[in-house]
DRENDO-1510 file (C-alpha; in Angstrom, 1 decimal, always signed):
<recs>
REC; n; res; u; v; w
REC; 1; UNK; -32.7; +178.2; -125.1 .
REC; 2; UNK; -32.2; +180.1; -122.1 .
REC; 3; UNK; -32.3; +177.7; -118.7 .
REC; 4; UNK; -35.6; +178.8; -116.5 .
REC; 5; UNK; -35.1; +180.7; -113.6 .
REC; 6; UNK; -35.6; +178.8; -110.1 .
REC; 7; UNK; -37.9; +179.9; -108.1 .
REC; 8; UNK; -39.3; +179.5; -104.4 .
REC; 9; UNK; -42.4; +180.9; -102.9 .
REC; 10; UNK; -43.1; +180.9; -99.9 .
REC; 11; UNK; -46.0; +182.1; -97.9 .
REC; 12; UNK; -47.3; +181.6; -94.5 .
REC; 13; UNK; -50.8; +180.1; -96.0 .
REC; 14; UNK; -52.1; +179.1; -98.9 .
REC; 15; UNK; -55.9; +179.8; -98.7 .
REC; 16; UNK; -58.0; +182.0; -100.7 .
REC; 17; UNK; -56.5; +185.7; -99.5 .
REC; 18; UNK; -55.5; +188.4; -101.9 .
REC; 19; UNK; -52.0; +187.2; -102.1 .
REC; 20; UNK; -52.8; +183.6; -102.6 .
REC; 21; UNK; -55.1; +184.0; -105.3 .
REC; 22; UNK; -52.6; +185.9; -107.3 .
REC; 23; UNK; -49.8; +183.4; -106.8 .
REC; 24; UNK; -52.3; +180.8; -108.2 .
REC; 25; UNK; -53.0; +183.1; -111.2 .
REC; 26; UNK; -49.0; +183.7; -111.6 .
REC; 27; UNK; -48.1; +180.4; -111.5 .
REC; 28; UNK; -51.1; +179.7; -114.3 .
REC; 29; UNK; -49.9; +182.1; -117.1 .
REC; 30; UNK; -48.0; +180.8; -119.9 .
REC; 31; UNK; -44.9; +183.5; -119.8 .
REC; 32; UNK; -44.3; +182.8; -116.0 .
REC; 33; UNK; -44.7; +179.0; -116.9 .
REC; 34; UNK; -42.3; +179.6; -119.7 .
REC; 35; UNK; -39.4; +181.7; -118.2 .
REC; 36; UNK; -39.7; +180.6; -114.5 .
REC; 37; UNK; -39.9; +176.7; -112.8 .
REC; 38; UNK; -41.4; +177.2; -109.2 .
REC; 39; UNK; -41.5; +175.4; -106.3 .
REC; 40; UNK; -44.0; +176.7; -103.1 .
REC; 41; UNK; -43.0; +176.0; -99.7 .
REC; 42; UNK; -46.1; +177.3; -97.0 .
REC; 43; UNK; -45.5; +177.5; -93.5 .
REC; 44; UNK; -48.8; +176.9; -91.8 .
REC; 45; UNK; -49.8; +172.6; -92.8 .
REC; 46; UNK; -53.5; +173.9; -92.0 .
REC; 47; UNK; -54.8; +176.3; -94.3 .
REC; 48; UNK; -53.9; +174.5; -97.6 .
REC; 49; UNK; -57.0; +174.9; -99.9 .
REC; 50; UNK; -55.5; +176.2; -103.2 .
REC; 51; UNK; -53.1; +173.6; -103.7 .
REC; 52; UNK; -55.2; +171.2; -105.8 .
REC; 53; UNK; -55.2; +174.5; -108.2 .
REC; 54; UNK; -51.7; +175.0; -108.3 .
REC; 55; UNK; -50.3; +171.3; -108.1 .
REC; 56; UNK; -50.3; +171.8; -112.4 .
REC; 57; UNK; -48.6; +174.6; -112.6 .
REC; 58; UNK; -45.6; +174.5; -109.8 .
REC; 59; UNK; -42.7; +171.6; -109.7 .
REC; 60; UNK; -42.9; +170.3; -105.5 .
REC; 61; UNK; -44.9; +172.0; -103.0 .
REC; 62; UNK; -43.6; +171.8; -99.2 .
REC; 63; UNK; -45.6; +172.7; -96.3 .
REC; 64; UNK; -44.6; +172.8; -92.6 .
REC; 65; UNK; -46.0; +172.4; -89.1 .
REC; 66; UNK; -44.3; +175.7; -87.7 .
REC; 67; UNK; -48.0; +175.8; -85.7 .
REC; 68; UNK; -47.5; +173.3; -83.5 .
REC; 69; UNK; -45.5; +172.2; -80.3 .
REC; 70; UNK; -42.7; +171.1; -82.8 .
REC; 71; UNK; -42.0; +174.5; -84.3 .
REC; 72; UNK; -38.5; +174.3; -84.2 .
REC; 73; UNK; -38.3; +171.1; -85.7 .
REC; 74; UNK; -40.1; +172.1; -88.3 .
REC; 75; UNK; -38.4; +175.6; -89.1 .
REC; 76; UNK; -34.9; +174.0; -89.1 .
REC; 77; UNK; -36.3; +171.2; -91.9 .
REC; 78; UNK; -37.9; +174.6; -94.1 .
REC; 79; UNK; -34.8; +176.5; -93.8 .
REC; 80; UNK; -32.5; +173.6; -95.0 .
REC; 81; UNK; -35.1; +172.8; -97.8 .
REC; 82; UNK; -34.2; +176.6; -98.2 .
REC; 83; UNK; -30.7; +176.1; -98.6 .
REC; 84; UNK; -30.7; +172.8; -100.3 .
REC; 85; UNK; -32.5; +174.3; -102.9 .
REC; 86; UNK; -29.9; +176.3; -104.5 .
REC; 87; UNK; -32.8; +178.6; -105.7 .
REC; 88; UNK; -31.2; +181.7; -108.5 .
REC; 89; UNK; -34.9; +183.4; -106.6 .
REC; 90; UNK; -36.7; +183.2; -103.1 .
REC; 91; UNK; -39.7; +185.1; -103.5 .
REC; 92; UNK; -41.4; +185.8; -100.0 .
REC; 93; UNK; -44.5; +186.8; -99.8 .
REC; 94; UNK; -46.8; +188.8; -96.7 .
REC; 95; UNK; -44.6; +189.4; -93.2 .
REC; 96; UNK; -44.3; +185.9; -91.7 .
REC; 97; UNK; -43.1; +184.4; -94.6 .
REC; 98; UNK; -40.7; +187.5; -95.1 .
REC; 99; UNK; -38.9; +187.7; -91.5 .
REC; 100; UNK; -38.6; +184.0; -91.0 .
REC; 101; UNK; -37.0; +183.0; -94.5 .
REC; 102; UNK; -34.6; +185.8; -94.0 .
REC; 103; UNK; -32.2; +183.5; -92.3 .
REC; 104; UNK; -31.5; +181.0; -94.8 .
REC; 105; UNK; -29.4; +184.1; -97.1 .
REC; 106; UNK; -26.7; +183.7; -94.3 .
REC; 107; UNK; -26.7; +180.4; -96.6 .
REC; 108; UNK; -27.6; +181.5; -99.8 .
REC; 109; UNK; -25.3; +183.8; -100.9 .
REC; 110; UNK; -26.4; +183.3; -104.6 .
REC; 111; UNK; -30.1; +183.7; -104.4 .
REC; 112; UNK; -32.2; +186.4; -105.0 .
REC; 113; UNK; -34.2; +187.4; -101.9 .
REC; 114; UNK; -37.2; +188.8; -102.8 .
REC; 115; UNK; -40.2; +190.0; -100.5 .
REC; 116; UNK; -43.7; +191.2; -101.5 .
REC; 117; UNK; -45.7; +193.9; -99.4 .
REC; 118; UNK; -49.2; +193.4; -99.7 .
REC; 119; UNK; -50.7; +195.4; -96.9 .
REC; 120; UNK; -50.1; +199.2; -95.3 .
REC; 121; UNK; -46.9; +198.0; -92.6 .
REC; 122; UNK; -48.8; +200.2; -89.7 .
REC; 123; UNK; -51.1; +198.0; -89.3 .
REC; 124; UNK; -49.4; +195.2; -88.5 .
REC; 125; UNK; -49.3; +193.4; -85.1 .
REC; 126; UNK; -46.3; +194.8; -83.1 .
REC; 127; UNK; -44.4; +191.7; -84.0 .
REC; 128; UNK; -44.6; +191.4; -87.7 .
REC; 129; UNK; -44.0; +195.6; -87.8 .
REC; 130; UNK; -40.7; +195.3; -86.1 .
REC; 131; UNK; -39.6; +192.6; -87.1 .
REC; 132; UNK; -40.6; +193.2; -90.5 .
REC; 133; UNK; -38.8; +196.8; -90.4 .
REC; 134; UNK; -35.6; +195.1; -89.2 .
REC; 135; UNK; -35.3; +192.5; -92.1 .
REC; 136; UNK; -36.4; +194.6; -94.7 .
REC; 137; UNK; -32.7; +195.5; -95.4 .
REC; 138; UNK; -31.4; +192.0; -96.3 .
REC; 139; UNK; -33.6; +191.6; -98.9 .
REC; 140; UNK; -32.5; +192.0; -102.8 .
REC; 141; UNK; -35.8; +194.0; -103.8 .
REC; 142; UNK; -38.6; +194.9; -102.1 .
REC; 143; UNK; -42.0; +194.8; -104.3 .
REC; 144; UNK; -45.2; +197.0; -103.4 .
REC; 145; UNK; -48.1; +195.9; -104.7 .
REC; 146; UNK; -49.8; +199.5; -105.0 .
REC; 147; UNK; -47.9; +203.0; -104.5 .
REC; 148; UNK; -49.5; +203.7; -101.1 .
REC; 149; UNK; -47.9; +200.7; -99.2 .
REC; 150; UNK; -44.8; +201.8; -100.8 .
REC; 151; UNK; -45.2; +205.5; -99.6 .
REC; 152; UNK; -46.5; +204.1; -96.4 .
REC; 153; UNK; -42.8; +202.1; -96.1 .
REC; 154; UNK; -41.1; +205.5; -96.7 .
REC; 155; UNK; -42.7; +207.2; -94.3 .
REC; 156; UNK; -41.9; +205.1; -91.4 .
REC; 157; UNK; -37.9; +203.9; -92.7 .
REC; 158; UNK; -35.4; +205.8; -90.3 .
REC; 159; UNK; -31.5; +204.5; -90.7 .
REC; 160; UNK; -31.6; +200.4; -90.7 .
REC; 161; UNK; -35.3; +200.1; -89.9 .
REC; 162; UNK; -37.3; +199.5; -93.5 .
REC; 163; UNK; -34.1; +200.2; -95.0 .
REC; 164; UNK; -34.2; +198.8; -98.4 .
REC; 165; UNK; -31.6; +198.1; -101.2 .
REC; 166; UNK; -34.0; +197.9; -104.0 .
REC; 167; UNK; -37.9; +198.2; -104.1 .
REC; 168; UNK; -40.6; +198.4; -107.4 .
REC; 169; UNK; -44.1; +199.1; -107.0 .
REC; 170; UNK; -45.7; +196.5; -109.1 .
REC; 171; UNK; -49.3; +196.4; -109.4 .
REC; 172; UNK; -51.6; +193.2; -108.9 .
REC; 173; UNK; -53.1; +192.3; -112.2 .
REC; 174; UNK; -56.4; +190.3; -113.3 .
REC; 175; UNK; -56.8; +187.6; -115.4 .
REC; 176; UNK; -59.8; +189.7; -117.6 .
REC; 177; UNK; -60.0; +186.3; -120.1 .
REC; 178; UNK; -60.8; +184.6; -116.8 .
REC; 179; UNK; -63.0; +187.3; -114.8 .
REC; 180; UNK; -65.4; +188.7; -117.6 .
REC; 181; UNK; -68.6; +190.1; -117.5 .
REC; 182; UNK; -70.1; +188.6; -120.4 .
REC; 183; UNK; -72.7; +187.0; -118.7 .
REC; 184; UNK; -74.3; +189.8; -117.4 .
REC; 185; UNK; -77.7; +190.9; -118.6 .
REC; 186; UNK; -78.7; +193.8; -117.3 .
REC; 187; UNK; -82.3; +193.5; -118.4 .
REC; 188; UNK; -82.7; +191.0; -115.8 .
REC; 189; UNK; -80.6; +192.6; -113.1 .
REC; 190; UNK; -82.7; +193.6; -110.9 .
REC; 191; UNK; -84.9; +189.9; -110.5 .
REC; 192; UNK; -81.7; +189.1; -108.3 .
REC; 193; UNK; -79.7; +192.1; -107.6 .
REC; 194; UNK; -77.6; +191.1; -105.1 .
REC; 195; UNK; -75.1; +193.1; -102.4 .
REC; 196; UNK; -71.7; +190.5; -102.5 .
REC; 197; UNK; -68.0; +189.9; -101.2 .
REC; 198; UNK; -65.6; +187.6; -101.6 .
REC; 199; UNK; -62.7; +187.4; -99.1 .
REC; 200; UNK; -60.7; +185.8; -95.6 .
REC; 201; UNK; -62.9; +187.3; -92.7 .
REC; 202; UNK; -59.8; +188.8; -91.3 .
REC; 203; UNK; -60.3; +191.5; -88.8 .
REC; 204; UNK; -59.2; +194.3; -90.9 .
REC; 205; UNK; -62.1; +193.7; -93.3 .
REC; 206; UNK; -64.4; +194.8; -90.6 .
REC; 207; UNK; -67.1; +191.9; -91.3 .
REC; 208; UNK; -69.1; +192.7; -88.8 .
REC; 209; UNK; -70.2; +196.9; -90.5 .
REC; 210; UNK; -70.2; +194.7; -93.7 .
REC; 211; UNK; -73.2; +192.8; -91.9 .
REC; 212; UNK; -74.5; +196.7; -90.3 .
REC; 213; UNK; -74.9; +197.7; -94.4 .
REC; 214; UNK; -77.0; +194.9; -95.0 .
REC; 215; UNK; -78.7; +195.1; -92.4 .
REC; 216; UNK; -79.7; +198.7; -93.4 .
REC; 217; UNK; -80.0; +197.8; -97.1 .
REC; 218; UNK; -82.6; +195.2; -96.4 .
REC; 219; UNK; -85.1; +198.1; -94.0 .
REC; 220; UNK; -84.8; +200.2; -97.6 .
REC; 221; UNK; -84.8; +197.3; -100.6 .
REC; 222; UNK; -86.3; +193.4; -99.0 .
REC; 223; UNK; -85.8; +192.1; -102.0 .
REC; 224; UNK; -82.0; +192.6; -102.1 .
REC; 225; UNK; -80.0; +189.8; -101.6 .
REC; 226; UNK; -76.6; +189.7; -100.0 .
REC; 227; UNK; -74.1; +187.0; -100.4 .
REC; 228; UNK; -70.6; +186.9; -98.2 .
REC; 229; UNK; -67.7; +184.1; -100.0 .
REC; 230; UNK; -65.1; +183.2; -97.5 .
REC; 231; UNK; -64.2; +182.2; -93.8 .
REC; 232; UNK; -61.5; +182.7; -91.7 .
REC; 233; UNK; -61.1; +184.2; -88.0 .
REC; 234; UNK; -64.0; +186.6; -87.8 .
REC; 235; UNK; -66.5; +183.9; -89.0 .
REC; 236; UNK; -67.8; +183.4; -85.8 .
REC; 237; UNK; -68.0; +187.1; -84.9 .
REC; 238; UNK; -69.9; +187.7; -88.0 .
REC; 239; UNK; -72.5; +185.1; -87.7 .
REC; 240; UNK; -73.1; +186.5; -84.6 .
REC; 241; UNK; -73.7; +189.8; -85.3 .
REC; 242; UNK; -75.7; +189.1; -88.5 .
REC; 243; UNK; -77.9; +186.8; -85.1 .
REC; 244; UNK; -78.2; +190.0; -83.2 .
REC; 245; UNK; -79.0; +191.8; -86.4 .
REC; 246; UNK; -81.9; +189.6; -87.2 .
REC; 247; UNK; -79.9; +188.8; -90.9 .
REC; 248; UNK; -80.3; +185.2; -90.0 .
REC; 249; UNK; -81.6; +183.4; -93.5 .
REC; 250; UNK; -80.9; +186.7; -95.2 .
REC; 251; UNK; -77.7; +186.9; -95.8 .
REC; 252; UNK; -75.9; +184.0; -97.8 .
REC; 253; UNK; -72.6; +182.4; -95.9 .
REC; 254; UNK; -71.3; +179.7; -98.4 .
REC; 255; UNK; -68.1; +179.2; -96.7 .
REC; 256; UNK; -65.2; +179.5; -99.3 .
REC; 257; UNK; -65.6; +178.6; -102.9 .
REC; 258; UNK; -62.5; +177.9; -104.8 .
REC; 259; UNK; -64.3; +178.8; -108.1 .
REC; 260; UNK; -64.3; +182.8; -107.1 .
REC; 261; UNK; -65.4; +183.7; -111.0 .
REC; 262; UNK; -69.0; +181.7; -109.9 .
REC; 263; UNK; -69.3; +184.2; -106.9 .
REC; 264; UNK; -68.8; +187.1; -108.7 .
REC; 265; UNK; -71.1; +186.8; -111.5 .
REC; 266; UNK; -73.7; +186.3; -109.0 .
REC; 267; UNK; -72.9; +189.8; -107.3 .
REC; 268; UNK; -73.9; +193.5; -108.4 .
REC; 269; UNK; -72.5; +195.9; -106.1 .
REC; 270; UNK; -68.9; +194.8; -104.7 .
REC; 271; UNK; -69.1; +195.9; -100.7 .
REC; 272; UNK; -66.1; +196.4; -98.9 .
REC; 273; UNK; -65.9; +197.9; -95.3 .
REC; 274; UNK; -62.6; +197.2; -94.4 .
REC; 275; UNK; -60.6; +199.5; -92.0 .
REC; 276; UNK; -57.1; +199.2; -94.5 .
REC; 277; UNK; -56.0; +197.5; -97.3 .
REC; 278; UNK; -53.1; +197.1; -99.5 .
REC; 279; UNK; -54.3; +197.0; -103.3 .
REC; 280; UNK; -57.0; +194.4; -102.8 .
REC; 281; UNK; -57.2; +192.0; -105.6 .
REC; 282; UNK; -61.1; +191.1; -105.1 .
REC; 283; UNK; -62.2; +194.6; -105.7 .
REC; 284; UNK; -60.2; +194.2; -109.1 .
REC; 285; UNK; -61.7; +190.2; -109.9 .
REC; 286; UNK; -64.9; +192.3; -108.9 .
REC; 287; UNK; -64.5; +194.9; -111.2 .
REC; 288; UNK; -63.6; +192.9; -114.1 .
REC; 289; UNK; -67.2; +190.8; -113.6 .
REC; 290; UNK; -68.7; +194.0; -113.8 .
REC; 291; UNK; -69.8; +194.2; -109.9 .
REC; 292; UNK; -70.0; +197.9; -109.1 .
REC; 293; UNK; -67.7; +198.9; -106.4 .
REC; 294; UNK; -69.0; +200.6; -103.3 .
REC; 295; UNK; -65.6; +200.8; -100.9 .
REC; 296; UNK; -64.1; +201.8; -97.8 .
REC; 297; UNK; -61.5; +204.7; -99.5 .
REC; 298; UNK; -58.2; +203.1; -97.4 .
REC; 299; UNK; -54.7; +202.1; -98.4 .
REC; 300; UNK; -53.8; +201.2; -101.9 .
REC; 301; UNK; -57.9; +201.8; -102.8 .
REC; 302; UNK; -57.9; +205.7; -102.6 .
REC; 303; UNK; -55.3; +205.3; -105.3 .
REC; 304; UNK; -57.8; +204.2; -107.7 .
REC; 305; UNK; -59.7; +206.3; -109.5 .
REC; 306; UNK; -62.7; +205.5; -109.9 .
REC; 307; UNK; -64.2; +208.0; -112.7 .
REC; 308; UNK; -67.5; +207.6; -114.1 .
REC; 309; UNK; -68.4; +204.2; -111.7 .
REC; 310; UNK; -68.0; +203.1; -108.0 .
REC; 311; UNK; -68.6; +205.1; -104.6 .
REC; 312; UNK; -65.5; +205.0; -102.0 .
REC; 313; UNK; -66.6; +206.0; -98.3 .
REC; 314; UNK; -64.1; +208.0; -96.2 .
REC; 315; UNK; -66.6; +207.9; -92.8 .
REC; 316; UNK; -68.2; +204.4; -92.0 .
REC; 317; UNK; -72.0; +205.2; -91.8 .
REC; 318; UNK; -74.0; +202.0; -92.2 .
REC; 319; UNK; -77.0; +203.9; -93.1 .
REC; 320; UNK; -75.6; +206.3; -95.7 .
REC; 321; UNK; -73.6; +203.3; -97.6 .
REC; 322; UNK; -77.1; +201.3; -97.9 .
REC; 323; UNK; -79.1; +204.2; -99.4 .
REC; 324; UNK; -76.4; +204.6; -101.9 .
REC; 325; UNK; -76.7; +200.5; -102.5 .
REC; 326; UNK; -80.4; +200.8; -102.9 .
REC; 327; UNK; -79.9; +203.9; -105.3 .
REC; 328; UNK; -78.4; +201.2; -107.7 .
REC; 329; UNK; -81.0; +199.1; -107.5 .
REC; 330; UNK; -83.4; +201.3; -108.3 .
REC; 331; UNK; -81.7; +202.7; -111.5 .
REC; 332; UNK; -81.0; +200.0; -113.8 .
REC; 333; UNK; -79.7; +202.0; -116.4 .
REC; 334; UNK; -76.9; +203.8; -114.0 .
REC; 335; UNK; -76.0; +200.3; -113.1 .
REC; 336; UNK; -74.8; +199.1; -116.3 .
REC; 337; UNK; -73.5; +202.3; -117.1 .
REC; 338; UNK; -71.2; +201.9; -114.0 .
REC; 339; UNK; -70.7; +198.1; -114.6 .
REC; 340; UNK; -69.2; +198.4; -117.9 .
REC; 341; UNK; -67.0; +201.1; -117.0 .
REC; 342; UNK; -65.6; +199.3; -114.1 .
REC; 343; UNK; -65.0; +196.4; -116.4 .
REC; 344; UNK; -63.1; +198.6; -118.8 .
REC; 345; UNK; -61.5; +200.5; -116.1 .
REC; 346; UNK; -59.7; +197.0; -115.2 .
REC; 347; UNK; -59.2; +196.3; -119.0 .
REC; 348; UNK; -57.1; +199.4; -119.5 .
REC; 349; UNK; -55.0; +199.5; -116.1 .
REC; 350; UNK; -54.9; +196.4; -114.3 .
REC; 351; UNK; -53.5; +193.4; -116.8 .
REC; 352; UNK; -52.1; +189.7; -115.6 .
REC; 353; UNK; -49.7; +189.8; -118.7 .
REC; 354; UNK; -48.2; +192.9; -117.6 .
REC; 355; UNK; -47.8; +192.3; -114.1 .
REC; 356; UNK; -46.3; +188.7; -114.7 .
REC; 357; UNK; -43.7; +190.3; -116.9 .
REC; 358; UNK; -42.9; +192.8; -114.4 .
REC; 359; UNK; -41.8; +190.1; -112.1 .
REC; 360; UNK; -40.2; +188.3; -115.0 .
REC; 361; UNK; -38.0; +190.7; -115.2 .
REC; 362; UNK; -36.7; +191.7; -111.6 .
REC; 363; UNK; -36.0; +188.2; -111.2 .
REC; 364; UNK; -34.1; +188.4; -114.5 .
REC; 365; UNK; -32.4; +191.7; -113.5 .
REC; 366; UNK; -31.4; +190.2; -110.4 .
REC; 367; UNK; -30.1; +186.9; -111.6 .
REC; 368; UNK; -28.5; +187.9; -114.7 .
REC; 369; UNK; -30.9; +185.9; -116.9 .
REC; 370; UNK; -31.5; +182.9; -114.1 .
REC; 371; UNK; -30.4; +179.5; -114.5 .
</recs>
């Protein structure tokens, strides 16, 4: 038997964003389990709420104060773990963690460096863009997680800057076992229909129009409820625009739930207002619980194509986006027309398995086999 490939991940946190969530679900299938022993090293010691979840699945996790007044302290002890490790793959993941693991390969000649782009590069902070661009080339493969951010990195390479020596576009995959819509029963939909997201309140996802739908939902439909899963840096912007709104009590603010699948089934129409996006793995989780996707059409999401269910919006117009809402709630049967085919739509593209194997084998391809 072939020895397992060693791996480390690292990310900058390990909360509930897009790219978390799909290490979590990585790290839990039984081929990545099989062919691949990880460890996970995150860089930020505050934001550490998945790691109950993956403590199961992974070998040692590591985390690191590179927040605080003893930064450099704390970098020098990650980047000797780094070394230490002897890793056959380090697997970076989202800029930070990218740019500031880069170092350690003047160390590691043997292992794999791997990065994974999860967002559009133009519209990151000045610092992460160029610095990003500048390390891009010492990496060993370069992994998009839709084909826009990949075209987006083409666009923008000239000579060393996003240079890259290898790069895949791998899509992000759902576990559809795990995020089914089985318990729907759309009979009964409309006694709770219910306007959801689930996601980090980061400034890209533009809470605050998010709040501006609802807002406008509820002077068409009262009886719609809304329901927003997740904190972050815009929490306190939000709850004080959904104050000047007069939301207050009508919109749902649970803080982050570690059971997303919970959230989900509770929501009918998946809204997104975000400004960009990479290939967002909520609007999939969505999808596969049959929420009906209505979307801002950026970044990796105009790439989907949504035939037969969904409504992507190229203009924000808070008005306009709730009357389409509230024409779901008042059609039943074009609801669960457009919830099952969502549900399928996820079934036929977007599978765990096959995105777990794709990374399988780059790191295989790269390592000769691993161990």
């Amino acid at each position: 038997m072939e020895k397992k490939i060693r791996a480390a991940h690292v990310i900058r946190v390990f909360s509930y964003g897009g790219a978390e969530v799909l290490l979590r679900e990585c790290f839990a299938h039984p081929y990545f389990k099989e062919e691949v022993e990880s460890d996970l090293f995150i860089l930020d010691h505050k934001k550490l709420g998945l790691v109950p979840e993956v403590k199961p699945n992974i070998n040692e996790i590591h985390y690191y104060r590179i927040t605080t007044w003893k930064f450099f302290i704390a970098y020098l002890k990650f980047l000797r773990h780094m070394i230490a490790g002897k890793y056959d793959v380090i697997h970076t993941h989202l800029p930070v963690a990218g740019w500031m693991t880069i170092p350690a390969k003047l160390f590691n000649r043997k292992s794999k460096f791997i990065y994974s782009e999860h967002n559009l590069v133009t519209f990151y902070a000045k610092y992460n863009y160029y610095l990003s661009g500048l390390t891009y080339g010492l990496f060993d493969c370069l992994i998009y997680v839709s084909h826009e951010v990949g075209e987006v990195v083409k666009k923008v390479r000239k000579g060393w800057f996003f240079k890259t020596k290898k790069d895949i576009t791998i899509l992000n995959g759902i576990n559809t076992e795990k995020f089914t819509n089985q318990h729907r029963n759309y009979e009964a939909t409309n006694n709770n229909f219910t306007v959801g997201l689930v996601a980090r309140f980061r400034p890209q996802k533009r809470v605050d129009h998010w709040a501006e739908v609802a807002a406008e939902v509820h002077k068409i439909n009262p009886g719609i409820k809304f329901l927003m899963v997740g904190d972050g840096p815009d929490d306190d912007m939000l709850r004080e625009k959904i104050k000047s709104l007069n939301m207050e009590g009508k919109i749902e603010l649970p803080g982050m739930l570690s059971n997303t699948v919970d959230a989900f089934k509770r929501i009918d129409i998946f809204l997104l207002t975000s400004d960009f996006e990479g290939l967002p793995l909520a609007i999939m989780e969505a999808m596969s619980t049959g929420c009906v996707p209505v979307v801002s059409n950026v970044g990796g999401i105009k790439q989907l194509p949504f035939d037969g269910f969904g409504n992507k919006f190229d203009v924000f117009d808070a008005s306009a986006i709730a009357k389409t809402i509230a024409t779901y709630a008042a059609n039943p049967q074009q609801f669960k027309t457009e919830s099952q085919n969502a549900r399928m739509f996820v079934e036929k593209n977007y599978s765990l398995t096959k995105q777990v194997h794709e990374i399988v084998d780059v790191y295989k391809e790269l390592t000769g086999g691993g161990g």
